[in-house]
C-alpha positions in Angstrom: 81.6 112.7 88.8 82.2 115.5 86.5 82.2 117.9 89.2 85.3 120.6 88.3 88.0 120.4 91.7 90.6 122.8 91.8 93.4 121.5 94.6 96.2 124.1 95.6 99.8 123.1 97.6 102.4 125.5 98.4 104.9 123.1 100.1 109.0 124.4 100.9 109.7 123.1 97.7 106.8 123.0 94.9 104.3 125.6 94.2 101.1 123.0 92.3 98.0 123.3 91.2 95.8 120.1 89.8 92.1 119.7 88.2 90.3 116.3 89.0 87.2 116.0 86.6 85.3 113.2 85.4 87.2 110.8 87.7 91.1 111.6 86.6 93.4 114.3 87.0 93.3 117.1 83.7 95.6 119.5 85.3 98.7 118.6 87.2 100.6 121.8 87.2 103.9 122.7 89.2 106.9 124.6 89.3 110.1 124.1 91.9 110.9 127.1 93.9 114.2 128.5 93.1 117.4 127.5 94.7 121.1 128.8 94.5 123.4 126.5 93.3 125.2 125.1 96.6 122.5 125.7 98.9 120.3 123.0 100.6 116.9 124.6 100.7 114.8 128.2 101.5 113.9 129.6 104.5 110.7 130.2 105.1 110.2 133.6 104.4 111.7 133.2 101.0 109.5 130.5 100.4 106.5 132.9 100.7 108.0 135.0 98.1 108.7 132.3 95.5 105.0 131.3 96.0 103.2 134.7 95.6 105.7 135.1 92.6 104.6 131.7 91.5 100.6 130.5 92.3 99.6 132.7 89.7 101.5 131.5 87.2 101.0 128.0 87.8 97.2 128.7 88.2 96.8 129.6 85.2 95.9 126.0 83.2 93.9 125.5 85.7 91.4 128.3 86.1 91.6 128.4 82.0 89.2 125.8 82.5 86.3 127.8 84.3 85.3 127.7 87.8 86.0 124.9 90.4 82.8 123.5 91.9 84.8 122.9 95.0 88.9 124.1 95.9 90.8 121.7 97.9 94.3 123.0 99.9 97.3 122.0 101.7 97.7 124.1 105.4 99.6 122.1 107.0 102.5 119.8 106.6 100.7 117.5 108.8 97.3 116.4 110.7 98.8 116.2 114.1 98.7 119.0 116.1 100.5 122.0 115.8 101.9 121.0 112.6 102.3 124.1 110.8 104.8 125.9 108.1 104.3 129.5 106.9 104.5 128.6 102.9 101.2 127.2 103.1 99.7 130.3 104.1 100.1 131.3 100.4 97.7 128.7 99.1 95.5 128.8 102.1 94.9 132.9 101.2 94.3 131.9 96.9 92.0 129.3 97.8 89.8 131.9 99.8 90.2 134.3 97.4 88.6 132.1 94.7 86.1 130.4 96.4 84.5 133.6 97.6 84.7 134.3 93.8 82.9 131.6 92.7 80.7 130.5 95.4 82.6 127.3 95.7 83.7 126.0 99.2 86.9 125.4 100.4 88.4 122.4 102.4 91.2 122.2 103.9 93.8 119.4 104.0 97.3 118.5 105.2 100.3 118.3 102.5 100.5 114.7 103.5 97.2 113.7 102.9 97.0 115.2 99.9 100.6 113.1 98.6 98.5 109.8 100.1 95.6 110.8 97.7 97.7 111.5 94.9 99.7 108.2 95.4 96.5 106.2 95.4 94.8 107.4 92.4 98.3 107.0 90.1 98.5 103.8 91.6 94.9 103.1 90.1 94.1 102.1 94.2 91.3 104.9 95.5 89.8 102.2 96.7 92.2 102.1 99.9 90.6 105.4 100.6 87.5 103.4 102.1 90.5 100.3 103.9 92.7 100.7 106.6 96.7 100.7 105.2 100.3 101.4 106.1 101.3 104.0 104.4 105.1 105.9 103.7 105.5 109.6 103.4 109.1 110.0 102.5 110.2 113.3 101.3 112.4 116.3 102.3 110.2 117.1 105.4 109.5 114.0 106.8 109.8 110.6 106.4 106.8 108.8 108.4 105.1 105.5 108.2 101.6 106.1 108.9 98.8 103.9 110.0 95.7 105.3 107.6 92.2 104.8 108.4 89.5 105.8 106.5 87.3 108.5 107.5 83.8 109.3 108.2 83.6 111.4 104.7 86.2 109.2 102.3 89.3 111.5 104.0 92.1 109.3 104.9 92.9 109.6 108.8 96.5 109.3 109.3 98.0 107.8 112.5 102.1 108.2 112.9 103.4 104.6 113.6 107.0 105.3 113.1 109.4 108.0 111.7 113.2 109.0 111.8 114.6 110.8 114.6 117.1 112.8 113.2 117.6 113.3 109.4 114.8 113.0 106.6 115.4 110.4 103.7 115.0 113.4 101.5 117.4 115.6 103.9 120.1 112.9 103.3 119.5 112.8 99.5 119.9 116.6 98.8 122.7 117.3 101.6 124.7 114.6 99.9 123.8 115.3 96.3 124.8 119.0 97.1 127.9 117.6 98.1 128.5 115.8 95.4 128.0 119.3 93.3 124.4 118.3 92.2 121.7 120.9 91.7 119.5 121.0 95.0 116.7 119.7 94.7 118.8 116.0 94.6 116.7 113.5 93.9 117.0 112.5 90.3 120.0 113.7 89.3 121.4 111.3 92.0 119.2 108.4 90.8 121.1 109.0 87.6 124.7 108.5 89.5 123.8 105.6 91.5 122.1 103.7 88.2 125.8 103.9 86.8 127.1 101.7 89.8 126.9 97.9 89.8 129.7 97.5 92.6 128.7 96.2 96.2 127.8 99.2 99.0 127.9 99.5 102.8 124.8 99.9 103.6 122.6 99.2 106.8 119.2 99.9 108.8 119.3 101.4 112.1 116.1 101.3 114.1 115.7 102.1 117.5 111.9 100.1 118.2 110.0 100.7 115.1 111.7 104.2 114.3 114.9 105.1 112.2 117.7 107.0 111.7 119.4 108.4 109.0 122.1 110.4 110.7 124.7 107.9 109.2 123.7 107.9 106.0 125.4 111.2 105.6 128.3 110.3 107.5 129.1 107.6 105.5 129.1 109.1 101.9 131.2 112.2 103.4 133.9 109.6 104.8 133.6 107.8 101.0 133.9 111.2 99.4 136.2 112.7 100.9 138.5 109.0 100.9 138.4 109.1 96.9 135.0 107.5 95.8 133.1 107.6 92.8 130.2 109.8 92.4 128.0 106.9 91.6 129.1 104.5 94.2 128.5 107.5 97.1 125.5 107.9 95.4 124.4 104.3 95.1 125.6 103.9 98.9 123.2 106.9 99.9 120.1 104.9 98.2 121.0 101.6 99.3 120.8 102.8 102.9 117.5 104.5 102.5 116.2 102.0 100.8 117.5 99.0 103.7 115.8 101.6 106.1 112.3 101.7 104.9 112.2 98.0 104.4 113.2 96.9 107.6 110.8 99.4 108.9 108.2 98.0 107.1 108.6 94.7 107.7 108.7 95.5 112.0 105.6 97.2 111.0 103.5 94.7 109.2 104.1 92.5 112.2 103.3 94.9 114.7 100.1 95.8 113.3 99.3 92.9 110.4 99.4 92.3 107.4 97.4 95.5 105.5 98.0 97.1 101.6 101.3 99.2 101.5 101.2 102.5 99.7 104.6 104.7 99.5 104.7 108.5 98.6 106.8 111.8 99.0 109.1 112.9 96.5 111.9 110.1 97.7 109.8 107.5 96.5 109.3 108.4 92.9 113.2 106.5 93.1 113.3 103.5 90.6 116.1 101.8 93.1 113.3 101.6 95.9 110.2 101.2 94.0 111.6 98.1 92.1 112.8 96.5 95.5 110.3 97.4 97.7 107.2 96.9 95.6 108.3 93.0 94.6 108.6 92.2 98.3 105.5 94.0 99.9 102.8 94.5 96.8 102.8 97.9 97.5 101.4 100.8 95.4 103.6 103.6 94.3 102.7 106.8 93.1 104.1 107.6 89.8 106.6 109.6 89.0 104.4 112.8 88.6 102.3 112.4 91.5 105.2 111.4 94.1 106.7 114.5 94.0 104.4 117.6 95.5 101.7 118.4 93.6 98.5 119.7 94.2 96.1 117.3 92.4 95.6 114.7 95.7 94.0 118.5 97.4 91.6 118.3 94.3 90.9 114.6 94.7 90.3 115.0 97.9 87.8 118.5 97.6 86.0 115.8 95.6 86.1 113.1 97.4 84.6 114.8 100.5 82.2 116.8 98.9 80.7 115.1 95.8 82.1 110.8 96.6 79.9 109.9 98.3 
């Protein structure tokens, strides 16, 4: 187990870099790309940039501790089929680079099963990795429920069960944070606003079958805003619906497909609001803080896991 994996991800928002070694995680390195105040998010091309600007900076803790025995790396947003973004190109083109270096060989893994291997081994459960499970990916570019089966070599296999059909949960919580003149990316400084309100919110699921969607959600807190309402109570009210929407999709999920461990990642669910709710009512396993948002540490788990786990 002491094999060194490096794992790369160069996802629209993060540019990471992790170590796993001797069974845990030694470097968990990352740096946001840049964003102007006001503005929701890059385009692509910029997000190339930022990332050439960035790997080598971020790689630097890392390859301080000697050659990787294997590289793990995120190409793709997703496993299904034409899934593709050009940011990961970036890390796709270091990995290369540095495992014709060192003789190591690289493997190649989607963004989002790298966030379900990260979530697993904060949550102290790599052991799902080898058990069927429903898992979450909730984050700026998607928000999917996933039916996980293990694969031949320890990989998880996800399957999409369910997802929104218009705007991402972590879409919502940026374009209404921005509105609310918070620095993009949202997510905790509008934790911080909503923890300040105690008041009741409207706040409601709206599936259509097992999917969502979360179209309304930024409806609503515009109306709010733009009526006279607290910062906190939009914010709260922006949470609350998020957090109403994964349950109830959970719950139509664990009884389409029965009953099976719950794991929640993506950057939206590092969230103390839906973590406290969600994990009392299904058991389910959260990643920490650290390892919800994108990192690349689950691409060196899983370099690990499929080359030296079993």
């Amino acid at each position: 187990m002491n094999e060194r994996c490096l794992g790369i991800d160069t996802s629209n928002y993060t540019t990471s870099a992790g170590v796993f070694q001797g069974g845990r995680v030694v470097r968990n390195e990352k740096m946001l790309l840049p964003v102007k105040p006001g503005e929701r998010g890059l385009r692509q091309s910029d997000a190339v940039f930022h990332h050439v600007r960035q790997l080598p900076q971020v790689l630097e803790p890392a390859l301080s501790l000697g050659p990787a025995q294997a590289i793990g790396v995120s190409v793709t947003p997703t496993t299904e089929e034409g899934s593709y973004m050009p940011c990961f190109l970036v890390g796709k083109g270091f990995a290369r680079s540095l495992g014709q270096a060192w003789g190591a060989p690289v493997e190649e893994f989607s963004h989002q099963q790298g966030h379900l291997a990260a979530a697993l081994y904060s949550a102290g459960r790599l052991d799902l990795l080898e058990l069927p499970f429903l898992a979450f990916h909730v984050s700026g570019g998607t928000t999917e429920a996933l039916l996980v089966e293990p694969g031949p070599d320890g990989i998880p296999l996800p399957r999409r069960a369910a997802g929104s059909l218009d705007l991402k949960a972590g879409q919502a919580v940026d374009r209404v944070g921005v509105m609310l003149g918070l620095s993009f990316p949202c997510g905790p400084a509008l934790e911080r606003e909503a923890l300040q309100w105690e008041g009741p919110v409207s706040a409601k699921a709206v599936l259509k079958g097992l999917d969502c969607s979360l179209s309304g959600v930024e409806n609503q807190c515009r109306k709010l805003w733009e009526a006279g309402h607290t910062k906190a109570e939009v914010a709260r009210t922006c949470l609350e619906w998020i957090l109403k929407t994964l349950d109830a999709m959970c719950e139509k999920l664990l009884l389409e497909y029965g009953p099976r461990p719950v794991v929640f990642s993506g950057g939206v669910c590092s969230n103390s609001i839906l973590r406290e709710k969600l994990g009392e009512k299904y058991g389910a396993a959260f990643a920490a803080p650290e390892f919800s948002s994108d990192n690349g540490a689950g691409a060196a788990i899983l370099a690990w896991k499929k080359r030296f786990g079993s």
